[in-house]
N, C-alpha and C positions, 0 to 999 in steps of 0.2 A: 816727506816733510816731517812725519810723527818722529821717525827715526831721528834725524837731523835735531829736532827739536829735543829730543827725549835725551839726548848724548851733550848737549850744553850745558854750561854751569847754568846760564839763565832758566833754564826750565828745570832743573832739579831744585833750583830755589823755589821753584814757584809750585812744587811740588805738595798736593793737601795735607794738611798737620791730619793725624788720628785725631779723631772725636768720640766724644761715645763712653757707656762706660765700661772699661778693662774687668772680665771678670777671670779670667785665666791668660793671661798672656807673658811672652818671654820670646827667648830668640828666633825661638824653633816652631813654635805654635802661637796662636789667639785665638780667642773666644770674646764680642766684645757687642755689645746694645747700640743702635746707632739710631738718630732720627731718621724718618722716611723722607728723603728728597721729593720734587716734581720733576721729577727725568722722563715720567712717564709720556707717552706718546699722548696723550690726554692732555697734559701739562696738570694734571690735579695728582697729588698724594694721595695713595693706597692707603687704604684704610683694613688693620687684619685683625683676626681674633683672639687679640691677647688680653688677658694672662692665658697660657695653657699647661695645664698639672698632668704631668706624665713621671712616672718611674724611671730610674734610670734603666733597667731592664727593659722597660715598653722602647725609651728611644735607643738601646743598642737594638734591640728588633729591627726598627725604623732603619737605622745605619747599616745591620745585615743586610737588609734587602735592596739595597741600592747597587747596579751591577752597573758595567763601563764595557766598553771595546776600543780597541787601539785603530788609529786608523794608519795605511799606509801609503807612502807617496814612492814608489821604489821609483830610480833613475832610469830606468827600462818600465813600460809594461805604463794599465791603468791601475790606477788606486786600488785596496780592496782593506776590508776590515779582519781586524783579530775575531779571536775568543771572546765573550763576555768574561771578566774577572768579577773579582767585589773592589768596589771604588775604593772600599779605607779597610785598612790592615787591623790586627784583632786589638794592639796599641791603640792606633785611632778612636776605634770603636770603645774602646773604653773610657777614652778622655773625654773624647765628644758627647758620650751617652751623660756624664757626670756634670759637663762644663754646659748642655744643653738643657739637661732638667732645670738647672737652676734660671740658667738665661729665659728661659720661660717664664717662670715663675714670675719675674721681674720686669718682664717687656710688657709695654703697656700696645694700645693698639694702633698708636703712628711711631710705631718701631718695629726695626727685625734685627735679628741677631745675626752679626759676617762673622767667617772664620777664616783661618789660614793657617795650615802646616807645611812642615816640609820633611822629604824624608829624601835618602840618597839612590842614584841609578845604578846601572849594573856598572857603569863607568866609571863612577864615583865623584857624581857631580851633584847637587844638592837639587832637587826638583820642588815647586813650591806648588800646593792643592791651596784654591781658597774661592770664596763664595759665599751667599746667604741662605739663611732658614726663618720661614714666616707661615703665617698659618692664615689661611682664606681660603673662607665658606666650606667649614668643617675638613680643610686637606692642609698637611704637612708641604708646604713646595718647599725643594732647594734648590737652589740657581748654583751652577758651576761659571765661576770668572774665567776662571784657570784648571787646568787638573794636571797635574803632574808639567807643567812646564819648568825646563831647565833656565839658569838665569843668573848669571855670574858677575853683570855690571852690577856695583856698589848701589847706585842713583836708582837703576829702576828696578832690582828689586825692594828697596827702601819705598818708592813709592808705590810699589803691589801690597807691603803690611802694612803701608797708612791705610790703603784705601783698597781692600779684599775684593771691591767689585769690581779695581781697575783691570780691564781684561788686555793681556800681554802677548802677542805672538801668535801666529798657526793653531789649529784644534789639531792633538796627534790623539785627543779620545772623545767618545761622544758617552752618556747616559745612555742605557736599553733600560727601555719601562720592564717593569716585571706583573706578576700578580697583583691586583689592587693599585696599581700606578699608571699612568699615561706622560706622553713629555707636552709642553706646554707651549706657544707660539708667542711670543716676546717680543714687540715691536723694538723698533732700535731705540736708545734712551737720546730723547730728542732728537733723534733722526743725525743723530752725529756719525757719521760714517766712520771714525775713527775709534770708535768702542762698540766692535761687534756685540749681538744681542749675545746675551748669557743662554745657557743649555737651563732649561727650568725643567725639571721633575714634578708634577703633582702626587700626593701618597694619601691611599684611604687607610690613616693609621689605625683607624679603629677598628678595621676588617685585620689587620696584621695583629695590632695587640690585644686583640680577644682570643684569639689563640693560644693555649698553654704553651707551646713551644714556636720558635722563632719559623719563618718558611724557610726554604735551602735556598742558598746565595744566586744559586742557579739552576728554576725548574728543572725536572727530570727528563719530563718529553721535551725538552730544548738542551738537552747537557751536551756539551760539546767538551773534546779532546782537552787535556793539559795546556797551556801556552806553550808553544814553541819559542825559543831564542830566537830572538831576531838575527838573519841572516848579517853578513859584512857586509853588504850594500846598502841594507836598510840601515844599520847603524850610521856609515859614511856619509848617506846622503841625508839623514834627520842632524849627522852632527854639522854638515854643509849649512843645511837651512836655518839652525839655530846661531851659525855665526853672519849667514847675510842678511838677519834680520837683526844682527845686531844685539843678541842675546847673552852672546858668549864672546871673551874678549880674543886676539889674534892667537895670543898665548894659549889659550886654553883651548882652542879649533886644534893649530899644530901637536901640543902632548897630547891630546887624548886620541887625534887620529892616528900617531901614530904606536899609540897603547894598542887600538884596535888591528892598526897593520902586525906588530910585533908577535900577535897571536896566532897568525898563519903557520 
């Protein structure tokens, strides 16, 4: 029914305008202040500790240490997870560290700061990361809406950069806590079964940014091997699942799977 509904003119109009205020935004990224809704499982708004004054150096720390793993669904076989990566690239990290200090500085305490970027896949389709950062009872949390989801209809990703918490599709990655973090358990937002709970991170920044130098993206005694390329099967059937959910349009299922055949 979401599907059905999400692919109409009627519900692309009825799609949330942006709210909030724009402190870095454009086609390809945002950074943007927004009030606290009552979505919560409570039905009362979150209340968080803002202003918070951090360096841009302390929050690229913050953004190093956030690690991801891919998860996979092969057409044979049970599921099984990647490698831990680092969530945002050394770009990211940079923007985010600059575009973050500030939105801090500025959010007051019935506000959190959403973002959303996007960058391109090995396929070369545009994939869009977006989510909030808020600060309660002395910890950094980010919630992931989305992480790398691919998303080629006009309508809904228009409505993933109005609204960064709108969660889109499958989780193909999950957050791994690291040093100083834990993940956090997120009731669904009014029990709407149609907007799975967001991935929330807790971060004890001030055990990170007291350190002279940032921690490694991926402890030592847990480093695991390079990422591997995803196999031909795994790519055929992630690019399957993202056109029967409606992701991706008929066109862009057929060229790109057979980009991926033409490589044999």
């Amino acid at each position: 029914m979401l599907l059905v509904c999400l692919l109409t003119a009627a519900c692309s109009a009825a799609a949330p305008k942006s709210e909030g205020t724009c402190l870095s935004c454009d086609d390809h990224r945002l950074v943007r202040i927004i009030p606290v809704d009552a979505q919560a499982a409570s039905g009362q708004s979150r209340r968080f500790d803002h202003p918070l004054s951090l360096e841009k150096k302390q929050w690229e720390t913050v953004l190093r240490s956030v690690n991801v793993r891919s998860i996979h669904w092969p057409l044979l076989g049970p599921s099984y997870h990647g490698t831990m990566e680092p969530a945002f690239t050394d770009e990211e990290v940079s923007y985010l560290g600059a575009a973050l200090q500030r939105a801090f500085q500025e959010a007051t305490a019935q506000q959190r700061v959403v973002f959303a970027l996007t960058r391109s896949s090995n396929a070369g389709l545009s994939q869009l990361t977006s989510g909030a950062w808020f600060v309660e009872q002395g910890r950094i949390h980010l919630q992931f809406a989305n992480y790398r989801v691919t998303v080629t209809m006009p309508s809904i990703r228009q409505q993933m950069w109005n609204d960064p918490l709108f969660a889109q599709g499958g989780a193909f990655y999950e957050p791994v806590p690291g040093a100083h973090q834990e993940t956090v358990k997120v009731a669904q937002a009014g029990g709407n079964p149609f907007r799975p709970e967001p991935a929330e991170l807790a971060i004890e920044h001030g055990a990170l940014t007291g350190h002279a130098s940032p921690p490694p993206a991926v402890p030592s005694a847990v480093a695991a091997p390079a990422t591997s390329s995803p196999s031909l099967e795994d790519s055929l059937g992630q690019l399957k699942r993202l056109y029967e959910q409606g992701l991706i349009t008929e066109e862009d299922y057929r060229t790109k799977k057979q980009q991926l055949l033409d490589r044999l």
